[in-house]
N, C-alpha and C positions, 0 to 999 in steps of 0.2 A: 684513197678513194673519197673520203671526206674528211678536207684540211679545212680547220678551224682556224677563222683570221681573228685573232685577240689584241686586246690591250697592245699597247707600245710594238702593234705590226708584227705579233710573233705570229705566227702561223706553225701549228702541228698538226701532224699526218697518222700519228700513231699512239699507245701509251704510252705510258713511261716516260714522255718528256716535259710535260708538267704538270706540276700539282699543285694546289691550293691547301692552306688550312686558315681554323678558327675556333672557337673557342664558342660555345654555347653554354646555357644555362638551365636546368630547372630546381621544382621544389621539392622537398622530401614533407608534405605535410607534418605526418607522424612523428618526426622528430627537430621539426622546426630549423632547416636546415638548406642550403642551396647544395646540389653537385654539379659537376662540371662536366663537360664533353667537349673533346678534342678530337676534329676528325680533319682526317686529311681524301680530298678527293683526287683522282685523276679526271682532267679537264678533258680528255679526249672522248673518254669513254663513259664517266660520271661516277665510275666504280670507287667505291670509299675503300680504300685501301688498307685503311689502318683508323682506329681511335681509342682515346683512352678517356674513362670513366675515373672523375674520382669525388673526393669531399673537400679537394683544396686547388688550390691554380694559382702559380706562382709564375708567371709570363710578365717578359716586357711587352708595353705598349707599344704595338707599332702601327702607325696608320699607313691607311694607303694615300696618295696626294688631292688634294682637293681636285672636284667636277672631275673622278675617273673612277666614277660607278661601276666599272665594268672590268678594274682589276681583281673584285675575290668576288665576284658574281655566281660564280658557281656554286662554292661552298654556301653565300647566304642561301641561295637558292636550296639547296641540301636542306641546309639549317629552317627553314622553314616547314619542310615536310614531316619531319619529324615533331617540330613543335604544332603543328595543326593532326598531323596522325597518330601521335602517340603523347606525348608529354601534356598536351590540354585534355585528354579523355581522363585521365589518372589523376587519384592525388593519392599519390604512391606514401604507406606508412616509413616503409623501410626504407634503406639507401641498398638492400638488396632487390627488394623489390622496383627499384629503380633504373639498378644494374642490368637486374633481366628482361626489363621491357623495351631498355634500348637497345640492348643485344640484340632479342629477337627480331629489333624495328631495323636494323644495320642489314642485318643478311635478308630481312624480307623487301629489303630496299635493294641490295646488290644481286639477288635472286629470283626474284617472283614479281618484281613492281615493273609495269612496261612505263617507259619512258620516251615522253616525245621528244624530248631533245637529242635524239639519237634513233628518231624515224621510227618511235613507238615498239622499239625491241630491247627486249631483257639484256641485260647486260652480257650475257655468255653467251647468245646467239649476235649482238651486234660486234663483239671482239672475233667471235668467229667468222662470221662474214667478211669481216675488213679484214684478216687477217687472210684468207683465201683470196680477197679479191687484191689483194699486194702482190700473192706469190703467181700471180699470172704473167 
């Protein structure tokens, strides 16, 4: 019902056929310290699927090719909401206290947060919808 034309002319109709990740950063004031966030989205639906919090990040480099702003668009896009909604209000002591603010920021993102880029619905009434309007 709504195919998204992407980068290098992919086009998906559904989840689960692809996904972006990236690697963000904040601070842990209190102990003087960066942790890391690793989140992976589904591009169709914007639903963060999965990510991991930690104190270390051991990743290769890999870019995307020059003038193709619009291969992990998504995720920066993600990655932004969290750093202007959650990680810039805090200067979190702990690195638990850091844990649990992103946590709660993850599910209040894939639960409660309406999103325009998916015609201003929560993520579980927009996967419900397209998924009804497929089986017609």
């Amino acid at each position: 019902m709504y195919p998204r034309e992407l980068a290098r002319n992919r086009t998906i109709t559904d989840s689960n056929q692809l996904f972006e990740t990236d690697i963000k950063y904040g601070f842990i004031v209190g102990e003087e310290r960066f942790f890391f966030i690793q989140s992976f989205i589904d591009v169709y639906d914007r639903s963060i699927i999965a990510f991991h919090i930690g104190l270390s990040c051991e990743a290769k480099d890999e870019r995307i090719p020059p003038k193709t702003p619009n291969m992990n668009v998504h995720i920066e896009s993600f990655h932004r909401l969290p750093q202007d909604e959650c990680l810039s209000r805090y200067e979190f002591q702990t690195y638990g206290e850091a844990y649990q603010a992103v946590t709660e920021y993850v599910r209040y993102y894939n639960e409660r947060r309406i999103h325009s880029s998916i015609q201003t619905f929560l993520h579980m009434r927009f996967t419900k919808k397209t998924k009804k309007s497929l089986s017609r």
